[in-house]
N, C-alpha and C positions, 0 to 999 in steps of 0.2 A: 871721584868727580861726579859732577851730578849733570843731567841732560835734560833744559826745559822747554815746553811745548804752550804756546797761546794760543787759543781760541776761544770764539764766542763774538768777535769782534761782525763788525756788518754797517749795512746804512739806514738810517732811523733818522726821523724829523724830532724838533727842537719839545723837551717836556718827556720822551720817550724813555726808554730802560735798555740796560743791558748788563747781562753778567760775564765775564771774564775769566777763562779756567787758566791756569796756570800746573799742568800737570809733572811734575818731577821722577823723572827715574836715574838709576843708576847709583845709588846711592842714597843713606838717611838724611835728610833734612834736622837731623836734632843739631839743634845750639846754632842755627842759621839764621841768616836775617832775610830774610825773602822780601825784596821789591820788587814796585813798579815806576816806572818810566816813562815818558811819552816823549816823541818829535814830532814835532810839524815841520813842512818844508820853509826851508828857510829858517828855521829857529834853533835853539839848540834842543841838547834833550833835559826834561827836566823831572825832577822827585814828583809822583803823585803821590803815594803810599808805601808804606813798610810796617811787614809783622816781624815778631821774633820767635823763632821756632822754638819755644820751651814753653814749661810750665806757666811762664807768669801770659803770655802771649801778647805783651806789648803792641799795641799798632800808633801807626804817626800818619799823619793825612799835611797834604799843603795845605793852604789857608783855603783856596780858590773852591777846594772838592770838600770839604766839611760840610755834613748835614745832608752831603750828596751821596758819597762814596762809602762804601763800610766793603770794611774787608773780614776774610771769614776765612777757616780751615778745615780741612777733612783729616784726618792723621792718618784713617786707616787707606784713605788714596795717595796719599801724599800730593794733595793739590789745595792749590790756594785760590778763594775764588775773588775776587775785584767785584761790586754789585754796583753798578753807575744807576742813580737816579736822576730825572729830570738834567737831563744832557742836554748841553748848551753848543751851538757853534764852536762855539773857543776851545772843546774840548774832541775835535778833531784833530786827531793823531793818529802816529802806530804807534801802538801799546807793547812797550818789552816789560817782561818777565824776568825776575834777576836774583840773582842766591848770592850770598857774603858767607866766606864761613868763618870770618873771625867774630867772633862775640861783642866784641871793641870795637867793632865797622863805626862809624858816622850814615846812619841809615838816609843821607839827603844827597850824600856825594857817589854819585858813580863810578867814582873810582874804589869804593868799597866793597863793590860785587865783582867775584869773577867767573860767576856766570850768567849767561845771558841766552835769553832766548830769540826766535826769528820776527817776531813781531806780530799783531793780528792790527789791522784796519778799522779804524773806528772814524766816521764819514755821519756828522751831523747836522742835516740842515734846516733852513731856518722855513 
């Protein structure tokens, strides 16, 4: 089983930057699909991005964060980082961290992770 940690989150006005570390221990990451997640209160929670932890290293972004968001790997950390560009009000959430270990997952459903990290805060104003 694997244990994942978010940080990097914080509060930043509207056009600003932030990156996202998604540290994993306890186990290898290979043939995993690692997402991310967000909630706002009141909302549900919903798909931002997903890599695939192999060779090919597949990434999927929602429509919303495209051109904003790129996601990135470290192999020898085993961490994934999330790079938010020009951050938007709307993109005020907590940011979970999520590991799949089936290879078949639907990287957009949350029910395809089952793990899950504590969240980090991401607060941006206008």
């Amino acid at each position: 089983q694997v244990q994942l940690v978010e940080s990097g989150g914080g509060l930043v006005q509207a056009g600003d930057s932030l990156r996202l570390s998604c540290a994993a221990s306890g186990g290898t990451l290979n043939g995993y699909l690692m997402g991310w997640f967000r909630q706002a209160p009141g909302k549900e929670r919903e798909f931002v991005a997903a890599i695939r932890w192999s060779s090919s290293g597949n990434t999927y972004y929602r429509d919303s964060v495209k051109g904003r968001f790129t996601l990135s790997r470290d192999n020898a950390k085993n961490t994934v980082y999330l790079q938010m560009n020009n951050l938007k009000p709307e993109d005020t959430a907590v940011y979970y961290c999520a590991a799949g270990s089936s290879s078949f997952s639907i990287y957009k459903l949350p029910g395809s992770y089952n793990y899950w990290g504590q969240g980090t805060q991401v607060t941006v104003s206008s």
